[in-house]
C-alpha positions in Angstrom: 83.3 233.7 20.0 81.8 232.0 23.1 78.9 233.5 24.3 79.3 232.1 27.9 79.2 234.1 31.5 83.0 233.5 31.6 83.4 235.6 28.1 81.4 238.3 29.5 83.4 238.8 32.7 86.3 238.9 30.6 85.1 241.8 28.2 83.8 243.6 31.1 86.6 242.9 33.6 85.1 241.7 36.5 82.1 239.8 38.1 79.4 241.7 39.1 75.6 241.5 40.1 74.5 244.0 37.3 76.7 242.3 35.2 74.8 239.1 35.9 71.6 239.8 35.8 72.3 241.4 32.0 74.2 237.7 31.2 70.9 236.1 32.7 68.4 238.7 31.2 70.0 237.9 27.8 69.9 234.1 28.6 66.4 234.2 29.5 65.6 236.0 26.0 67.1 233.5 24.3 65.2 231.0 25.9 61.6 231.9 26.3 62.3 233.4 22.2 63.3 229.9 20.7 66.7 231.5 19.4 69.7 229.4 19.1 71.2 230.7 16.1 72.1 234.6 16.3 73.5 234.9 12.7 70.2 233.4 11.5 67.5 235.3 14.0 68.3 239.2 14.2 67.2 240.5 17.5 67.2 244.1 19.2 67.2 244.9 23.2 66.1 248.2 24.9 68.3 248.9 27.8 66.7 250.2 30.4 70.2 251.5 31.9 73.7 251.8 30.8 75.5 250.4 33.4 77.5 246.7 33.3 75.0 244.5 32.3 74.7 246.2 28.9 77.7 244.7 28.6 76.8 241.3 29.1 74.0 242.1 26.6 76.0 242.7 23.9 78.2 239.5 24.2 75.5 237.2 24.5 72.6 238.5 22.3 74.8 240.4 19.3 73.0 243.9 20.1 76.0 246.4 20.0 75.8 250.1 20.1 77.7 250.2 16.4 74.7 248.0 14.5 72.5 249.8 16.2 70.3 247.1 17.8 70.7 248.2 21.3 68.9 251.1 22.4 70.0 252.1 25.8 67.1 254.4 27.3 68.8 255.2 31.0 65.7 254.8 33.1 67.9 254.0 36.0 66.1 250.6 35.6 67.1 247.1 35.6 64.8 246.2 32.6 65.7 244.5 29.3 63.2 244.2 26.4 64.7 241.3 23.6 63.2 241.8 20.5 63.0 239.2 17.4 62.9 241.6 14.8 61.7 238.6 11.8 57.9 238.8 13.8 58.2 241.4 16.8 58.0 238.9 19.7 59.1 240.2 22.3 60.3 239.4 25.9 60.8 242.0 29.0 62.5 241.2 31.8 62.3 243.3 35.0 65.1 242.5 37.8 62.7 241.8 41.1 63.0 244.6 43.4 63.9 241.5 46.5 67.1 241.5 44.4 68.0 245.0 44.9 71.4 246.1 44.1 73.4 247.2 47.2 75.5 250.3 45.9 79.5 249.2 45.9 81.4 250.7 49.0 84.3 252.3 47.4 86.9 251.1 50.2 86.1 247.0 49.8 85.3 247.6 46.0 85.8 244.5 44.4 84.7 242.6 47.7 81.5 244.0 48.6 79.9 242.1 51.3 77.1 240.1 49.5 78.1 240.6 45.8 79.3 237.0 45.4 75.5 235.2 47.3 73.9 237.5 45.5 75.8 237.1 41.5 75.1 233.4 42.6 71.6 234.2 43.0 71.0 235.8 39.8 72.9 233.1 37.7 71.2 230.3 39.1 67.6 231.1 40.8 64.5 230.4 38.7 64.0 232.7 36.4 60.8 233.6 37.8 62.7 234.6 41.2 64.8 236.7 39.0 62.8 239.0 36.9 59.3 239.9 36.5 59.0 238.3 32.8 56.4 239.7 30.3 56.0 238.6 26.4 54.6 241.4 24.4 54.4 242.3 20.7 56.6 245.4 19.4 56.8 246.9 16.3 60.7 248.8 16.1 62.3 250.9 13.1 66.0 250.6 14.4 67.7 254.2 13.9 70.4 254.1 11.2 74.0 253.6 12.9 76.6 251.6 11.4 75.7 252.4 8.1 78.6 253.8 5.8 77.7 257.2 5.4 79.7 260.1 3.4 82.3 262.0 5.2 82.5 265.7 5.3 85.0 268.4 6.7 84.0 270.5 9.9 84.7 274.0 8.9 85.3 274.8 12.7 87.8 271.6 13.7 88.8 270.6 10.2 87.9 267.0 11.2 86.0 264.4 9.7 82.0 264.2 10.1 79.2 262.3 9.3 77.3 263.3 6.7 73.9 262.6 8.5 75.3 264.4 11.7 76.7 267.5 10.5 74.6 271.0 10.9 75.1 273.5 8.3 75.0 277.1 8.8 75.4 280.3 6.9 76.4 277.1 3.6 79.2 275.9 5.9 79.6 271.8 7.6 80.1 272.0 10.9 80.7 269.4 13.7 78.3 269.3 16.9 80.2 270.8 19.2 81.6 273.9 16.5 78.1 274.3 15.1 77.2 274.8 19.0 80.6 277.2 19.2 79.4 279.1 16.3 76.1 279.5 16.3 74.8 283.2 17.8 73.2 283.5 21.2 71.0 286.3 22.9 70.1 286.4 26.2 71.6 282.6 26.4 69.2 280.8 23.5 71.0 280.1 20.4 69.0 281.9 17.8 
């Protein structure tokens, strides 16, 4: 797959500022950590948001939400830490606050007056104009996702569960949202 700011458009489905400055966070990662092979180097990114430049993220630097190697930690923030995960270097980069996102008017939604100047902006300004860029060191344990785990059966829904994510109560599997059905309240706090 191409890993290019065309390829992200097209899995997110349209141009957008946030989407941009996740394509040029990622970009920048790559850059300042020496990676040019993503098969070879395995890298993480913490999110600092979950809005359209995770996206981009995920095209460009390999960190899905299945393998686990994106943690999305909604701040609300436009702030994306690449990890190298061989040696912990590390790279955060903070969208400036000159570039501040306008919020989309719903009536001219995809057209919103300055989207295009300021996508343009973020693709192509220095970096340094960009972001706020710091390098740091960071030790990270990713949390086990997309890992083949057993399967069992929700007593409640019948349907198929994680092994690691099922609750038990009473010696019966139950799903999330039946073991939060079933289990006993008073005065409002399960017991």
């Amino acid at each position: 797959m191409e890993r290019t700011w065309e390829t992200c458009i097209a899995f997110h489905g349209h141009p957008c500022p946030v989407l941009a400055t996740g394509y040029r966070a990622s970009v920048e990662a790559l850059r300042i950590l020496h990676i040019t092979d993503l098969h070879r180097e395995k890298l993480a990114c913490i999110a600092e948001n979950q809005v359209c430049g995770v996206d981009a993220v995920q095209i460009m630097l390999n960190c899905t939400l299945a393998k686990g190697n994106i943690i999305i930690r909604n701040h609300g923030k436009q702030v994306y830490t690449v990890i190298r995960l061989s040696d912990g270097k590390a790279v955060r980069l903070s969208l400036r606050n000159e570039l501040a996102l306008p919020w989309p008017d719903p009536d001219v939604w995809p057209e919103n007056a300055g989207w295009e100047e300021l996508t343009d902006t973020i693709l192509h300004a220095p970096a340094e104009q960009v972001f706020k860029i710091t390098e740091e060191s960071i030790s990270l344990e990713l949390p086990l996702v997309g890992h083949v785990f057993q399967y069992k059966t929700c007593s409640g829904c019948g349907e198929l569960i994680s092994e690691y994510a099922a609750h038990i109560q009473n010696g019966k599997c139950y799903c999330m949202d039946c073991y939060h059905a079933e289990r006993p309240k008073l005065n409002g706090v399960y017991l």
